[in-house]
N, C-alpha and C positions, 0 to 999 in steps of 0.2 A: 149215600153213595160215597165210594171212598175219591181221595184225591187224584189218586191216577188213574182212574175211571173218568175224572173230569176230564185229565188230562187227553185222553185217549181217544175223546169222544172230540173236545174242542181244537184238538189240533191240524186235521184236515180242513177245518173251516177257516183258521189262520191262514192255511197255506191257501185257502181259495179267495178271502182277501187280498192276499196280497200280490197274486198274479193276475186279478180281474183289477185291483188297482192301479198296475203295469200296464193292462193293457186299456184302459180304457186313457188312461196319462199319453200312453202312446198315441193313440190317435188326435188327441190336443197338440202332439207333437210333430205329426204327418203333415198336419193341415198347414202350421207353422211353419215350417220349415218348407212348404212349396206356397208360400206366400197366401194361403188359403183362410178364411174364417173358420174358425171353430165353435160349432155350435155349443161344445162342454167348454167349461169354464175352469172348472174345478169339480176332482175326485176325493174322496173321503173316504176310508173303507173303518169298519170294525166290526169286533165278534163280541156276538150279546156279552156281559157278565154274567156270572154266576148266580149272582144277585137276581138279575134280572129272568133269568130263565127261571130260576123256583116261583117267582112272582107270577110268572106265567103260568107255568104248572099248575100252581095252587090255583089261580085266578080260572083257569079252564077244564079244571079237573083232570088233569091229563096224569096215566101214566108214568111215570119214572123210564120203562121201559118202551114206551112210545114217542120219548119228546124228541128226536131225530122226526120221525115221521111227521107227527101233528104240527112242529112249529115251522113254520118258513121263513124265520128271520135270524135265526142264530148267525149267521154270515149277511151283514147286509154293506150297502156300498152307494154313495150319496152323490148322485151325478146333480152338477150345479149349472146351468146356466144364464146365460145372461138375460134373455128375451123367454119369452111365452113361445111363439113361434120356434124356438129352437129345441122346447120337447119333442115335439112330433116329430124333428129331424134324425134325434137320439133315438127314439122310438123303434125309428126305423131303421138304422145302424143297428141297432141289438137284434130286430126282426132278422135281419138277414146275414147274421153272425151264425158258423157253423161249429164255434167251439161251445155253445149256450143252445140250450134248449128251453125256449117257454114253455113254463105251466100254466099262470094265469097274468094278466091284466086287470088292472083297477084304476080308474080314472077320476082323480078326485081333485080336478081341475074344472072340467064340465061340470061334474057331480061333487061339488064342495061339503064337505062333509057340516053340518049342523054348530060343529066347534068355530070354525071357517076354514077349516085346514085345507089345505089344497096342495098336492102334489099328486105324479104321478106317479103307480106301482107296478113292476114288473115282478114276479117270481122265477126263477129259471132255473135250471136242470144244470149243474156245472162238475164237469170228474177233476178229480185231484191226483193226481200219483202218492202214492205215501209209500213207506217200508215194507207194508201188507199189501200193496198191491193198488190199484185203481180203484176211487170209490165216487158213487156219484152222490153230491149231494146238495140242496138247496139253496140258493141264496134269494135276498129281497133289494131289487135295485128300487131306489127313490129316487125319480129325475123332478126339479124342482127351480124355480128362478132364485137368484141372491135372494129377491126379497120375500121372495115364501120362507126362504130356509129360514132367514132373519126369526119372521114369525113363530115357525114351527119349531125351533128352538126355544124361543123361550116359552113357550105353550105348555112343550114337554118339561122343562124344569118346573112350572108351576103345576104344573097334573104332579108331578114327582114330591114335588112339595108338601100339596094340599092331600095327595092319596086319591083322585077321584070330588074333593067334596072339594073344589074350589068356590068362594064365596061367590056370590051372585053380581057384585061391583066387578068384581076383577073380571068376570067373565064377560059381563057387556062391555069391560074395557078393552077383552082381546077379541071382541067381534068388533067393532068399531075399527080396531087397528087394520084386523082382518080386509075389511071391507075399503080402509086407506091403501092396503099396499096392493089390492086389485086396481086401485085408480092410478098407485105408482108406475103399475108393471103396464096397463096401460099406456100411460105417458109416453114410456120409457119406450115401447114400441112404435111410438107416432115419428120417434126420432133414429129412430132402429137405424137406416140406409146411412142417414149422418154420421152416429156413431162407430159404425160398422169400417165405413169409409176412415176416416181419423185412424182407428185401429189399424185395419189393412194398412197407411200407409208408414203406419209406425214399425208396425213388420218388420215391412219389407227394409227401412231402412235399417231395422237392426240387423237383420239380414246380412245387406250390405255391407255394412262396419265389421260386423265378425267377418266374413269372407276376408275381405283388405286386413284386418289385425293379425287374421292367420297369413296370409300371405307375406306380407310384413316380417310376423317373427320368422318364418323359414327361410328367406331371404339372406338373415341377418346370418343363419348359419354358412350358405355358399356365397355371396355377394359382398362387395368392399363394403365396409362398414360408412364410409361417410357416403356412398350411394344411396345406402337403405336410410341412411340419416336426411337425406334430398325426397326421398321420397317419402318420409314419415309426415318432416314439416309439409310437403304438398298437399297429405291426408287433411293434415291438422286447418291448414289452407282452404283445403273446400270444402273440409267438415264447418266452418264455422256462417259461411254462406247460408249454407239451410234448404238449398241447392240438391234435391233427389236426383232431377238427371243429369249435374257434372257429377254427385257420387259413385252413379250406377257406369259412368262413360268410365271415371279413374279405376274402378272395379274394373272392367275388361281387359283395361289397358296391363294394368297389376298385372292380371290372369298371364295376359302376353310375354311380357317379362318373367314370371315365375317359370312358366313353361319352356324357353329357353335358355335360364338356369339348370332347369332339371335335363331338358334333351344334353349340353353340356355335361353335367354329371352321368350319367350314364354312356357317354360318348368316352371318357377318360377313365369310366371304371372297365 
């Protein structure tokens, strides 16, 4: 196949990484920013190689002219979380997304595949706009904890490695590992609510700090400069307390003040 046939075939699936990794970033961003847990942690998108599609091909007998249809992975995109419990959550966020259509599910979480791999699989139905028009096509989400991906990462370098014939050592070495990092993510669960809580409240006070730093700098452009200097060291003052509800109280109070700068400027414009 010549090169701009590659090109031609793999470029809507670029474009559907990179707006399925916008928006799923975005919703790590919703939750954040209204003070909310996020059950994604981290997005990853990419589109198979070239490499890796022939390897395919070859490996499943497939057509030349049917590897759009037969593969489902040519566009795929690596939803990360923190906990076990926050698959299903994701799960179900994509179930009820109306710009994605599912094909299939695969559960390989419950159903731990014999390597010990464990994650989950989603396929879905995604349209692209391109120069020619709208096209719909494939992608493969992987929803998965840090410490599977950990896992499933290097698994994959060694499968890549060995070709399939990885030695018999190495393999009961990544079952073993396998079987430690279901005791991790375990663990890691027993303490979910603690964690979770720490996080939320680290949030919220970055939250906080950006709102008053923005407030802050716009000040500086209508406001006497040694006022916004009184109120800088004040920030600086009850930032160093450690003190969430004198930050969240000086936060308001800011708001207060800013907003009678601005009624002023528009009073005089």
């Amino acid at each position: 196949m010549e090169i701009q046939m590659w090109r031609e075939i793999l470029d809507p699936y670029y474009l559907a990484v990179d707006e399925l990794t916008v928006k799923f970033n975005h919703i790590i961003r919703e939750h954040r920013n209204f003070d909310r847990y996020s059950p994604i942690e981290q997005v990853i998108g990419r589109v198979k190689s070239i490499t890796s599609i022939l390897e395919k091909v070859q490996k499943k007998n497939i057509a030349m002219e049917e590897l759009e249809e037969r593969i489902d992975d040519i566009a795929g995109i690596r939803i990360i979380c923190q906990f076990v419990e926050d698959i299903d959550k994701v799960v179900s966020i994509i179930r009820n997304r109306k710009d994605m259509r599912i094909k299939s599910e695969k559960d390989y979480i419950t159903n731990m595949k014999p390597s010990g791999y464990r994650s989950y699989h989603i396929i879905i139905y995604y349209e692209v706009n391109t120069i020619n028009g709208p096209k719909e096509l494939k992608a493969e989400l992987q929803i998965r904890t840090l410490a599977m991906n950990f896992w499933a990462t290097i698994e994959h370098s060694l499968q890549y490695k060995y070709k399939g014939n990885m030695p018999s050592h190495i393999r009961g070495r990544l079952s073993n590992a396998s079987e430690a990092i279901i005791v991790l993510d375990e663990e890691m669960s027993s303490v979910r609510d603690e964690i979770m809580d720490a996080q939320n409240s680290f949030q919220i006070k970055d939250n906080i700090v950006s709102d008053i730093l923005n407030n802050i700098q716009n000040l500086y452009k209508v406001a006497n400069k040694r006022e916004v200097m009184k109120i800088q060291d004040e920030f600086y003052r009850i930032y160093s307390k450690e003190d969430l509800e004198a930050l969240a109280h000086f936060s308001k109070q800011l708001d207060i003040i800013s907003q009678g700068y601005r009624a002023q400027s528009m009073i005089y414009t």
